[in-house]
Every structure is written in structure tokens, then in C-alpha cells.
MARVEX-622940 format. One record per residue (C-alpha): residue in three letters; z, x, y. Coordinates in steps of 0.25 Angstrom, whole numbers, padded with zeros to 4 digits, always signed. Each point is the difference from the previous one (the first is absolute). Layout:
% residues N
AlaZXY
...
***
This chain:
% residues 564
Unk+0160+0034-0253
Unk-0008+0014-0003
Unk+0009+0012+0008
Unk-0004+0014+0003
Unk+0004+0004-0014
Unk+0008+0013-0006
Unk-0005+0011-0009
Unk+0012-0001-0011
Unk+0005+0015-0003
Unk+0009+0003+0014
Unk+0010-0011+0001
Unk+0005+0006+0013
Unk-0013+0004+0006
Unk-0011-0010-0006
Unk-0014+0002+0003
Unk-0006-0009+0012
Unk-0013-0008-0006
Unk-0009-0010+0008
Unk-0011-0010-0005
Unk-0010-0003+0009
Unk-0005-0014-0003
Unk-0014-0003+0006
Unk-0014-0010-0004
Unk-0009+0005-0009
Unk-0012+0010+0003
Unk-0010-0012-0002
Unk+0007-0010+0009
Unk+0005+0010+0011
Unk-0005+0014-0002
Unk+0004+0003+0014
Unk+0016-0001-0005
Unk-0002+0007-0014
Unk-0006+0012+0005
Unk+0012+0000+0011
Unk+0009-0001-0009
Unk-0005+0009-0012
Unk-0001+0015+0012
Unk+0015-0006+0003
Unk+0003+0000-0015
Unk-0005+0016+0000
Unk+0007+0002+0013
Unk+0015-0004-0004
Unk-0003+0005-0013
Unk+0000+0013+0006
Unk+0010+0000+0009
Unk+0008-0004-0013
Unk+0002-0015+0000
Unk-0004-0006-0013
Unk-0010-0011+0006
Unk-0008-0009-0008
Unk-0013-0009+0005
Unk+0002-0015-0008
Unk-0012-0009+0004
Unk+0003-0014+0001
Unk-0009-0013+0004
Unk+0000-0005+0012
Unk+0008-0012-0004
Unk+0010+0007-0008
Unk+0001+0010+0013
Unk+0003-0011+0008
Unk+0011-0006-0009
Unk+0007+0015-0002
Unk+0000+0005+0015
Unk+0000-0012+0009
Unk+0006-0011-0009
Unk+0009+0007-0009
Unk+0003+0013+0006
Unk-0003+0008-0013
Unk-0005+0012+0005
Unk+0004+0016+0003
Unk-0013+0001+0010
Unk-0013-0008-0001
Unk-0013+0005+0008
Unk-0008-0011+0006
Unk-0008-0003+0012
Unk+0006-0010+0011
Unk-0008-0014-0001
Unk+0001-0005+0014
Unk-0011+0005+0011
Unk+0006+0002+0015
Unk+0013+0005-0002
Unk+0009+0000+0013
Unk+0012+0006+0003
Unk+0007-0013-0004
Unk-0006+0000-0014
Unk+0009+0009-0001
Unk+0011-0009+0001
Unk+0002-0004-0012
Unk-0006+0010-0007
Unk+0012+0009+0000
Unk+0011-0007+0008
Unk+0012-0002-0009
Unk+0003-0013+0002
Unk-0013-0003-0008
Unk+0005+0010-0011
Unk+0004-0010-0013
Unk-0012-0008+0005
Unk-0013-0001-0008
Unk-0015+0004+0003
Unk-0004+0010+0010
Unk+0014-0002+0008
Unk+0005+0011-0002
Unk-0003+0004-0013
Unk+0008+0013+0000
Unk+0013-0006+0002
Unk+0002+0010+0013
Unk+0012+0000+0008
Unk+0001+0008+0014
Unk+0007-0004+0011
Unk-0004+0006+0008
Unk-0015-0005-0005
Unk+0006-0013+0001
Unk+0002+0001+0016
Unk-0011+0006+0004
Unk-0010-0011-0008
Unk+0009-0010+0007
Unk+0000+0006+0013
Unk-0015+0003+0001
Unk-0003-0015-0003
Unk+0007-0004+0014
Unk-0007+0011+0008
Unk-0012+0003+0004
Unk-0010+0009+0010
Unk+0007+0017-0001
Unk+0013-0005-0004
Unk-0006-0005-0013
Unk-0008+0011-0002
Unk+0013+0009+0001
Unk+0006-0009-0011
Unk-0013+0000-0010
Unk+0000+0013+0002
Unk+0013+0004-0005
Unk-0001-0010-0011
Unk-0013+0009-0007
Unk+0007+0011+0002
Unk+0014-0006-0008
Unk-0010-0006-0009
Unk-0009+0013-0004
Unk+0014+0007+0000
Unk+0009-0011-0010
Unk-0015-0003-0009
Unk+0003-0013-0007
Unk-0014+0002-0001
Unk-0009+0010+0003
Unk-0014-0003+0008
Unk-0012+0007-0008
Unk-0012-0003+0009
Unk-0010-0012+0002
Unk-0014-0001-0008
Unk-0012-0003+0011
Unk-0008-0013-0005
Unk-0011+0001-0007
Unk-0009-0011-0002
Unk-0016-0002-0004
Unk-0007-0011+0008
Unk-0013-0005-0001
Unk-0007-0005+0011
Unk-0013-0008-0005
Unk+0009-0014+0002
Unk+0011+0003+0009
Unk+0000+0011+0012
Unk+0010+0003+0008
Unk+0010+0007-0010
Unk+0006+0012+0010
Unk+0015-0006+0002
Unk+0000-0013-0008
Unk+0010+0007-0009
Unk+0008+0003+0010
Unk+0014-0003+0004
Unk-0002-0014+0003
Unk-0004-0008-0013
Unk-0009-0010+0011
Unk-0010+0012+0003
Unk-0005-0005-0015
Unk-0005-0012+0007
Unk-0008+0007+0012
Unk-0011+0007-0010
Unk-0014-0002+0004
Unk-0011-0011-0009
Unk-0011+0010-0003
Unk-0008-0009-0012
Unk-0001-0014+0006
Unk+0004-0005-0016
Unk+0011+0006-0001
Unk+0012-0008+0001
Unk+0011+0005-0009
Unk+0004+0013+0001
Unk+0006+0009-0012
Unk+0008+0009-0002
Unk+0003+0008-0012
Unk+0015+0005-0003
Unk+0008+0009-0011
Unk+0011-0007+0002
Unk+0003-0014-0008
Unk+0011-0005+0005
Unk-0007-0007+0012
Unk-0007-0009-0010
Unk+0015-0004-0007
Unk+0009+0000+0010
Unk-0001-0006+0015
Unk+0015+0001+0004
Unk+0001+0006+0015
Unk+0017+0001-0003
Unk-0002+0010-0012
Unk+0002+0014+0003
Unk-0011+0005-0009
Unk-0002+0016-0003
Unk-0014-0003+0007
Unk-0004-0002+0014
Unk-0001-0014+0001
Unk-0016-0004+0004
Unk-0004-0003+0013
Unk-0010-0012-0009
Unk+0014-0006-0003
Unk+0006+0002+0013
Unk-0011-0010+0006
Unk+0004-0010-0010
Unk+0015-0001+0008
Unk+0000+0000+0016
Unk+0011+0004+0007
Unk+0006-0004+0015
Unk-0008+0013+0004
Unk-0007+0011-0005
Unk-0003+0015+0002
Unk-0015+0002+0007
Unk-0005+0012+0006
Unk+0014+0008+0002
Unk+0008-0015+0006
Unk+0006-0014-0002
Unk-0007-0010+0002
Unk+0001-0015-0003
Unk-0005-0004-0013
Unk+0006-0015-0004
Unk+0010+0000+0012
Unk-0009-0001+0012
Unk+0011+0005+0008
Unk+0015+0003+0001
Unk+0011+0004+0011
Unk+0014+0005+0000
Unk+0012-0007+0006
Unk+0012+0010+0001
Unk+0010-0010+0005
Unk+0004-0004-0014
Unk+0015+0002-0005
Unk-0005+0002-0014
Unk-0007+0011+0004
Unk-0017+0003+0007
Unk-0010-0013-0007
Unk-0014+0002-0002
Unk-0006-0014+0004
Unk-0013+0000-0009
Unk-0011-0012+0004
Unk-0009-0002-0012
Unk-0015-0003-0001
Unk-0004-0013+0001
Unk-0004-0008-0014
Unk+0004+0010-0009
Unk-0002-0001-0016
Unk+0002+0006-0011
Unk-0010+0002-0011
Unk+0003-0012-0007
Unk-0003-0007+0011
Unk+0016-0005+0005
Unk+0004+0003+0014
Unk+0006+0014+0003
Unk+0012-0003+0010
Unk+0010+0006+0006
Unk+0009-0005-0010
Unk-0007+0010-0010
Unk+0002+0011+0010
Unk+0014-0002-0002
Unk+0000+0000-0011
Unk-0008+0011-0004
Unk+0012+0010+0007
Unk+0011-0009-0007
Unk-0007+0006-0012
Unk-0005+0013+0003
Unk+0017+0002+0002
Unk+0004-0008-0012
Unk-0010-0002-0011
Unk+0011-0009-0007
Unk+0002-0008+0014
Unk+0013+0000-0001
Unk+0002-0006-0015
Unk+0003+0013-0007
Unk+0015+0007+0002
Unk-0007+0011+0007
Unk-0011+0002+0007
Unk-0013+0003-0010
Unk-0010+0007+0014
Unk-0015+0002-0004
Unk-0003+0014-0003
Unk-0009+0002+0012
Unk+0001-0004+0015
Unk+0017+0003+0002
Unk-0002+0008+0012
Unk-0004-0011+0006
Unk+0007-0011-0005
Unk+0013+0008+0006
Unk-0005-0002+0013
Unk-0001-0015-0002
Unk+0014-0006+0000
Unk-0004-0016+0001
Unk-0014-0008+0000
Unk+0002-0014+0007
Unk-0013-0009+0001
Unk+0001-0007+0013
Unk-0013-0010-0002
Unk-0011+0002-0009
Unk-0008+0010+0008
Unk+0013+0009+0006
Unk+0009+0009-0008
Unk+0012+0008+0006
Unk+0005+0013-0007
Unk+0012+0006+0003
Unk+0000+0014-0001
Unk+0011+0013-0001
Unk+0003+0009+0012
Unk-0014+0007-0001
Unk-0011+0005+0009
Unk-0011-0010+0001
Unk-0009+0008-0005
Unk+0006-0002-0014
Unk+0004-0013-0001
Unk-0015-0003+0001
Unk-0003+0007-0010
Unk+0007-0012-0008
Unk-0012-0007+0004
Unk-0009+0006-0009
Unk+0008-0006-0012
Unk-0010-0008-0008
Unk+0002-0015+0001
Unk+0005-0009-0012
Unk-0004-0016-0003
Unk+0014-0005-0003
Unk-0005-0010-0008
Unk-0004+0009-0010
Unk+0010+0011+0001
Unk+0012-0006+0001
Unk+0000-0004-0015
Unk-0001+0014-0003
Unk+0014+0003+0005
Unk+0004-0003-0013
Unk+0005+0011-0009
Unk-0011+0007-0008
Unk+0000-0002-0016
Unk-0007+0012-0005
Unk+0001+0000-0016
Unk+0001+0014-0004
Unk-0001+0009+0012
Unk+0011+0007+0005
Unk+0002-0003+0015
Unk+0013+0004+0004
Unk+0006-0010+0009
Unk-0002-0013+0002
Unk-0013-0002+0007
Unk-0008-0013+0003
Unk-0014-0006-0002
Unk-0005+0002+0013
Unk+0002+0017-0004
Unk-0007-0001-0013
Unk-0011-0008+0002
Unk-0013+0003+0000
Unk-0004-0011+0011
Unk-0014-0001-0007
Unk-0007-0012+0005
Unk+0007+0005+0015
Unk+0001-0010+0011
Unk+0000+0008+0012
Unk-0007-0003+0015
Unk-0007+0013+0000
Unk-0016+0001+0004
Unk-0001+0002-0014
Unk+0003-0012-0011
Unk+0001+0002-0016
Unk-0010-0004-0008
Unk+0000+0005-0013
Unk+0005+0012-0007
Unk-0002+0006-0016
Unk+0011+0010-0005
Unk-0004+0014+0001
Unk-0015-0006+0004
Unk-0002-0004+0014
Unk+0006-0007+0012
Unk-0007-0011+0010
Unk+0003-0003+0012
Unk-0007-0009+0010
Unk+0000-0001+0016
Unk+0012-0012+0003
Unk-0009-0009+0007
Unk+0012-0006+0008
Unk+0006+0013+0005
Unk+0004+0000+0013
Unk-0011+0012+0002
Unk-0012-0011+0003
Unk+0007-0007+0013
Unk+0005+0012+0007
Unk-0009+0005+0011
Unk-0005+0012-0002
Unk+0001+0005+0015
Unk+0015-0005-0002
Unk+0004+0012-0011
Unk-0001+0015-0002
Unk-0004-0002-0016
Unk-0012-0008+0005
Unk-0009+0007-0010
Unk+0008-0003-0009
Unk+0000-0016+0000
Unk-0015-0001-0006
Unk-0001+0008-0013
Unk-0013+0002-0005
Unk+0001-0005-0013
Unk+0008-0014-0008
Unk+0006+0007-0010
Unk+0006+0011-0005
Unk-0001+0007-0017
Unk+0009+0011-0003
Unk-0004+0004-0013
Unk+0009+0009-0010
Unk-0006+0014-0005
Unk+0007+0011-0009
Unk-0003+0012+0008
Unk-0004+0005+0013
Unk-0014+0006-0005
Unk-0003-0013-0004
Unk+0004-0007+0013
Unk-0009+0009+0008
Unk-0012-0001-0012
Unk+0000-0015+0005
Unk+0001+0000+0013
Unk-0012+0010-0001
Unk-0008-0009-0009
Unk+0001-0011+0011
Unk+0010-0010-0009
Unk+0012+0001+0007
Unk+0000+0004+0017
Unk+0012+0010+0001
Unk+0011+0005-0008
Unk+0013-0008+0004
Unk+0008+0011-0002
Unk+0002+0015+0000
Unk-0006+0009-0010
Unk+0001+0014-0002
Unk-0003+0012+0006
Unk-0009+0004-0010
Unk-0011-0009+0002
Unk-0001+0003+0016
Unk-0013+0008-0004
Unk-0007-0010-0009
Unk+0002-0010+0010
Unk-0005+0008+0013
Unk-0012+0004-0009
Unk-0004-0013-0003
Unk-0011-0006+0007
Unk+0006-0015+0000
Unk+0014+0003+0004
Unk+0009+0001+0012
Unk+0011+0009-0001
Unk+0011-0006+0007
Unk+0011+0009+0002
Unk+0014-0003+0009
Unk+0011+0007+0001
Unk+0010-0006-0008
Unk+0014-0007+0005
Unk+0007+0000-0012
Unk+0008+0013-0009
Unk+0003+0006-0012
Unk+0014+0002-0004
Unk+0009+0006-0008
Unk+0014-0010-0001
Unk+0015+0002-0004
Unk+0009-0007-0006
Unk+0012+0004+0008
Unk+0010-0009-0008
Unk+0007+0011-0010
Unk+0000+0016+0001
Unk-0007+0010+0001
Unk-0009-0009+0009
Unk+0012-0008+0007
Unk+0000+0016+0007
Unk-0009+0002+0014
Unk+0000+0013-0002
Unk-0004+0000-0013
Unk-0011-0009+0002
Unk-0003+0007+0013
Unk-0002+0013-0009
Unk-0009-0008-0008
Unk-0010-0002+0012
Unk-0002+0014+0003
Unk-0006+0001-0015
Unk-0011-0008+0005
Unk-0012+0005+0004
Unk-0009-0012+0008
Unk-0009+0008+0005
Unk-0006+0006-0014
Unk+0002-0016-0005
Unk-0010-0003+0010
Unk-0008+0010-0004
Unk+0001-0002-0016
Unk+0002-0015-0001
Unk-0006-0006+0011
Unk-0013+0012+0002
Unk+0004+0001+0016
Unk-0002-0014+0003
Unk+0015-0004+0003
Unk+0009+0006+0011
Unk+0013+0003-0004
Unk+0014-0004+0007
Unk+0013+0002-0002
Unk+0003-0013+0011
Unk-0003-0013-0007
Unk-0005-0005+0015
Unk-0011+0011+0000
Unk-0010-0005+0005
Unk+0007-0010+0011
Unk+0002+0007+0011
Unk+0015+0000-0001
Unk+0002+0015-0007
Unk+0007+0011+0009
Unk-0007+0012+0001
Unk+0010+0007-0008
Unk-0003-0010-0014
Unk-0016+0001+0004
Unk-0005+0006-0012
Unk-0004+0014-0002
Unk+0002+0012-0011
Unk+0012+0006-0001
Unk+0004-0006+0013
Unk+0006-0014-0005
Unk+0017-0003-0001
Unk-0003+0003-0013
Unk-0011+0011-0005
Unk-0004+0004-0012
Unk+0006+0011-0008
Unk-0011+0008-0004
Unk-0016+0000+0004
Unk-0013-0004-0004
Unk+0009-0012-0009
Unk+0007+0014-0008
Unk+0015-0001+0003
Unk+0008+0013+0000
Unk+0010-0001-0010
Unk+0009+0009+0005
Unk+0000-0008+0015
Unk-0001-0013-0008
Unk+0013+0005-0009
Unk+0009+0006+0012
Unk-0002-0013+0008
Unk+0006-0009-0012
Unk+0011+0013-0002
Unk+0004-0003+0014
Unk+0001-0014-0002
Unk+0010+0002-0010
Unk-0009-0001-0014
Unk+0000+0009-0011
Unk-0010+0005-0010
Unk+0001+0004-0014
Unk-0013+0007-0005
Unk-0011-0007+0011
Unk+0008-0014-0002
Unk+0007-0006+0011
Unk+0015-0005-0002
Unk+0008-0012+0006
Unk+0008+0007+0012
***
């Protein structure tokens, strides 16, 4: 495993160094550009730092597989971040695990209380407890929040309206948009990302924000709409307290259920999609082999029992309600076809680490899910097709009966994502009329271009996901807060946004900016953070820079720091 490394020449002060690893300019720009100012800024304050670029796959394996990494900067791949993401993010119990459970191998005790305490309270005393979490967070930095990019997408509107918010937080407001061609009947989208045409497993933790189009192919109990909870394939669900075991959610299922592949979704597959978001393995393997996504709330669920075929119970920890139904959101798994994949993986040639299973390697390509969405067919590195599920539950639920109403009649059948290898030439064809929006971000750069075109919509959201700069907290230096904590001050984010992002992100030093949950005194602002910049205008004061790490303890020799 790669270790902050030592300058030979002092064998009782060596030289600290760092490498940065991150994805490449012309796969995350965003990230290199991040990590390249960090490269001149602890360059400066006399850390011998170097940016190695990686792919994404090979990023994946040495950060959140293998735990081969000094500090990697990437961008957090899951939208709607709660106070409970960050569960498992950094609680230590999660720190030999794999995947975006805590990556960082962080241990804090008290950080260990507080995330425990905060997911059994609720109203002012939570708020209390969240806020003294940030504040240990920002102060121990087993990873240091950068800020979070605005969306920026191009639309055209000559065969489907409606695009303000259908990129939003809810991967459902995709299917409220508007018909304005009375031909049009599949809507397509352009991407610069290829994965989504390789690989359709929703229990990979991918350094990508997975796809609201892929989210549609797999329901869940419940899903996030307009700010809430609402029943999705469970129609309804109560609690009953009275149980020794501990507080059951009682979750009554839809009736006439089906999965993709036309076999009936049960509540015997409810259950079973809990047993193995906890233990990918089921139990076969000495340990336990969890996905490398969904643990926070696979810790809430401590048992799934099928009562009958439309009824599942799920026993949950001493938690507030309000996050043990956040479990519901888990996507749902046809038992038929995953429980063969609990199998241990054979994987000729690559390096994996720990035994792992099929069901954490496989790219689930065709899927069989129970989503809107159904697969039809995909080409490598091409395109990916998608058609409306003609037997979701979605065409016999009264609309006057739901919130997501709008939502239960798309306006087209089908669904093309196609591949492209830059961002100017995802916005060249949604301006020439073959492809209706840009699935995905794409750069700041092209915000003019797009606003000056006649054809084109400028959708612009504020974004709910950031930029970060990640230790690996296993050995020294890094293994030291107050090192680390030292490293944060070296970072200017407002002058990032500025540079890298032309204004169009907001920076943040809480990684629930944006939420509603950060105190007052974690708010962002210049100069007034728990952690302000050493210097201005992005120029760091040597001299401030070098006291601050003289008082910590380090040394230099001739602009170089030393080991303390």
C-alpha cells in the first residue's frame, strides 16, 4: 500500500511527501484542476506533493477497494446527502470496510457518539448534536469539503417542454416533462460518461453519481419526491413499538407486483433484498462481504421477515423514525436472479483485495429490475435504451391518490442515452436537434454558448453533491488531526470556485451544505470558517503558513518541511 513517503538524506527528520491521486483532465476536469492548485499549495508550504491521475476504475480499486492511497480528490457520487449519510461515511466501525464506507479509516470517539446519538434524536436536540458533529468533523478532516459545482445542463425544447426541475433531486421529475412534438416518442439524451452503457449495478459504489435514468430501472419501497417520503412499491407501512426485538416497520406492498422479466415481486424479495444489502455473501462466506453502497441503511435493519406475499416486517435499531425509513429507499432485488450472485467472484487478473462476490462485480447488464423503466438494449461505449415498463404499478394508481401524479404518465416510451466524448459536443447535439438534453453536467465554460444559442435552454440548479479533498488516515503524518487540520487551512475554496468552477459552485467547509442542518458558525464565509485560509486572493503567506506548522511541532530545512 503507497504511504505518505520520505525524502532519503535525514534519517531522523525525513521529509513529509503526499500524492494526490485523482481522474484525469478529460474524464473529471472539475478534480484535476482541484488537485493540481493543491499540488502548488503544499508545495509551498513545503510538502513535497505530487498529482498522479488514474481512471476511474483504477481510482475505485486503489481508494475504496483496496485502500492504496495517501489522498485522493473526487467528487461525492450520491445526490441528497442527509445527516445520516454520514453514518457510515466516517464512523469507525465501517473503517476496514470497503466502498464509500468510510474510506478514510477514521477513528474518533467521540465522532462515534455523536453520529449514534443524532440517529435516535430528533427536532432541537438533534440539531444540537449535528452541530457539534460538523464542527468535530471540520476540526479532525478525514476529508476536507471543497464546495459543490451548480448543474449545468442544455435542453431543447422543440420535442419535450417542461425541463425546469426535471433534474432535480427526485430522479421521477424526469418523467413529468411536457410532449411538445406530437411524434416524439423517445426522448434522448446525450452523456460523457460511458459507464452507464456498461455497467447497471445499483450495489456498485462508482466514482460517478449514479443516473437518475438507472435509478428508474430499480424501485424502491419509497422514494424521495418534492423534499418527502412517499410510498412508492409499498403502498403503506406502520410502526408497532411493542416488540422485544426492538421498533418493526410493517410495510404492505402494492398489489401485482412484477419484476421486468415478468415474475411476481413478493414480499419474499423485499426480504430478501435487506438480507443482501447486509451480507452480499448471505451468510456463505466466513465474514461478511456488504455491498460497497447503501450500509447506512442496511445498519438500521436488523431482520426482514415476509409475513405473506404482500406484507414484509423489518426490525430496526433503537433509531428515530425518521431514519429507519430511510432504509426504505433501498433499491429492491429479484431473488431469483441475485441470489446466484452470492457466489464468490472469479475475476482472472485483477487485484480485488478480499474476497468479494458476483453480486459486487457484476455489471447486471441485461437488469431486471421493477422500475418505470425497463432495459432494452445497450452497445458498449455507444448507447443505452430504455423502454417505459408497461406493467409498472404506475398505470393503476389513481392519480388523485398520489403526490407524484404528474409523474405516472411520461410523455414519451422510451428512453436513448447516448455516449459522446466531450461536453462541447454533448451541447453541439442537443443544439442541432439530435439529442433533447445533456444527461449530465458539463462545464462551466460552455455556460455562454449555451445561453446564446437560439435552440437551447439553459437549465442551471444548484448542485447537491461536493468536491473533496480525502485522507487516508491509516499511517503518519496523516494518522495526525492536527496535521491534517493544518492541511485544510492551506486551502483556499473560495479562489477554487473562482478558478475552476468560473463562480458557478458555492463552496463549503460542511459536507451538508446546502441542507439546512449547518450552524451558523460552520456557514460559509471568507476568513470566517473553523478553518480559514492562510493567506488571500489564493496567495498563502509563507511565513504565517510556516509558523502555524513550527507550532505544531515540524521542522524545516531550506523551505522543506520535516517529520516532527
Amino acid at each position: 500500500m503507497q504511504r505518505l513517503r520520505t525524502l532519503a538524506g535525514n534519517k531522523e527528520s525525513p521529509a513529509v511527501s503526499l500524492s494526490i491521486k485523482t481522474r484525469p483532465a478529460d474524464e473529471d476536469p472539475g478534480a484535476m484542476h482541484i488537485a493540481r492548485q493543491l499540488e502548488t499549495w503544499f508545495d509551498t508550504a513545503g510538502v513535497d506533493t505530487t498529482v498522479q491521475p488514474v481512471t476511474a476504475t483504477e481510482l475505485y480499486r486503489q481508494t475504496l477497494l483496496n485502500h492504496e492511497f495517501d489522498a485522493f480528490v473526487a467528487r461525492y457520487p450520491y445526490r441528497q446527502i442527509t445527516a445520516d449519510s454520514l453514518y457510515s461515511l466516517v464512523h469507525s466501525s465501517f473503517a476496514a470496510e470497503r466502498g464509500w464506507q468510510n474510506p478514510f479509516g477514521f477513528a474518533d470517539l467521540e465522532v462515534d457518539e455523536l453520529l449514534t446519538a443524532q440517529r435516535r434524536q430528533s427536532d432541537d436536540r438533534r440539531a444540537e448534536t449535528l452541530a457539534s458533529l460538523q464542527k468535530q468533523l471540520a476540526n479532525a478532516c478525514p476529508f476536507l469539503v471543497i464546495g459543490t459545482p451548480d448543474s449545468i445542463r442544455a435542453a431543447n425544447t422543440t420535442r419535450f417542454s417542461g425541463w425546469t426541475g426535471a433534474f432535480g433531486k427526485s430522479p421521477l421529475r424526469l418523467l413529468t416533462l411536457d410532449r411538445a412534438d406530437p411524434e416524439a416518442t423517445t426522448l434522448r439524451l446525450v452523456t460523457t460518461d460511458s459507464r452507464v452503457t456498461r455497467n447497471l449495478n445499483p450495489l456498485m459504489a462508482p466514482f460517478r453519481r449514479r443516473g437518475r435514468i438507472t435509478s428508474l430501472v430499480y424501485d424502491s419501497l419509497a422514494r424521495q419526491y418534492q423534499g418527502g417520503l412517499i410510498p412508492w412499491a409499498g403502498v403503506d407501512w406502520e410502526w408497532d413499538t411493542s416488540r422485544p426485538d426492538g421498533p418493526v416497520l410493517r410495510v404492505t406492498l402494492r398489489d401485482d407486483l412484477q419484476w421486468h422479466d415478468g415474475e411476481a415481486l413478493t414480499a419474499a424479495d423485499v426480504a430478501f433484498t435487506y438480507r443482501m444489502v447486509a451480507d452480499t455473501s448471505l451468510g456463505t462466506f466466513e465474514q461478511a462481504v456488504p455491498p460497497t453502497r447503501y450500509r447506512g441503511r442496511a445498519t438500521v435493519v436488523t431482520a426482514a421477515t415476509a409475513i405473506d406475499e404482500r406484507t414484509v416486517e423489518l426490525t430496526c435499531t433503537d433509531c428515530s423514525r425518521a431514519v429507519a425509513e430511510r432504509a426504505l429507499t433501498a433499491p429492491l432485488l429479484a431473488e431469483h436472479v441475485w441470489r446466484e450472485r452470492a457466489s464468490e467472484a472469479d475475476i482472472g487478473g485483477v487485484g480485488i483485495g478480499a474476497a468479494t462476490t458476483e453480486a459486487l462485480v457484476t455489471d447486471a447488464i441485461p437488469p431486471v429490475g421493477s422500475g418505470p423503466l425497463q432495459f432494452d438494449t445497450a452497445s458498449d461505449r455507444e448507447s443505452l435504451r430504455l423502454t417505459l415498463f408497461e406493467d409498472h404499478f404506475r398505470t393503476t394508481i389513481d392519480p388523485a391518490d398520489s403526490v407524484a401524479a404528474s409523474a405516472l404518465d411520461p410523455p414519451f416510451d422510451a428512453v436513448e442515452v447516448g455516449f459522446v466524448g466531450s461536453d462541447s459536443t454533448a451541447v453541439e447535439l442537443v443544439e442541432s436537434g439530435d439529442a433533447d438534453a445533456t444527461a449530465v453536467g458539463v462545464g462551466s465554460d460552455l455556460v455562454r454558448t449555451i445561453g446564446r444559442a437560439d435552440d437551447l435552454t439553459l437549465l442551471l440548479d444548484q448542485g447537491d453533491s461536493f468536491y473533496f479533498l480525502g485522507f487516508n488516515v491509516r499511517s503518519a503524518p496523516l494518522s495526525n488531526s492536527r496535521f491534517r487540520n493544518l492541511l485544510s487551512h492551506l486551502v483556499d475554496r473560495q479562489y477554487l470556485v473562482d478558478t475552476v468552477f468560473d463562480g458557478y459552485a458555492t463552496p463549503a467547509v460542511s459536507p451538508l451544505a446546502g441542507t439546512g442542518q449547518v450552524p451558523e458558525t460552520l456557514q460559509w464565509g471568507p476568513g470566517g470558517t473553523v478553518t480559514p485560509f492562510l493567506g488571500s486572493d489564493g496567495e498563502l503567506d509563507t511565513e504565517q503558513v510556516r509558523s502555524a506548522f513550527r507550532e505544531a511541532g515540524y521542522r524545516y530545512d531550506t523551505g522543506t518541511l520535516l517529520q516532527s
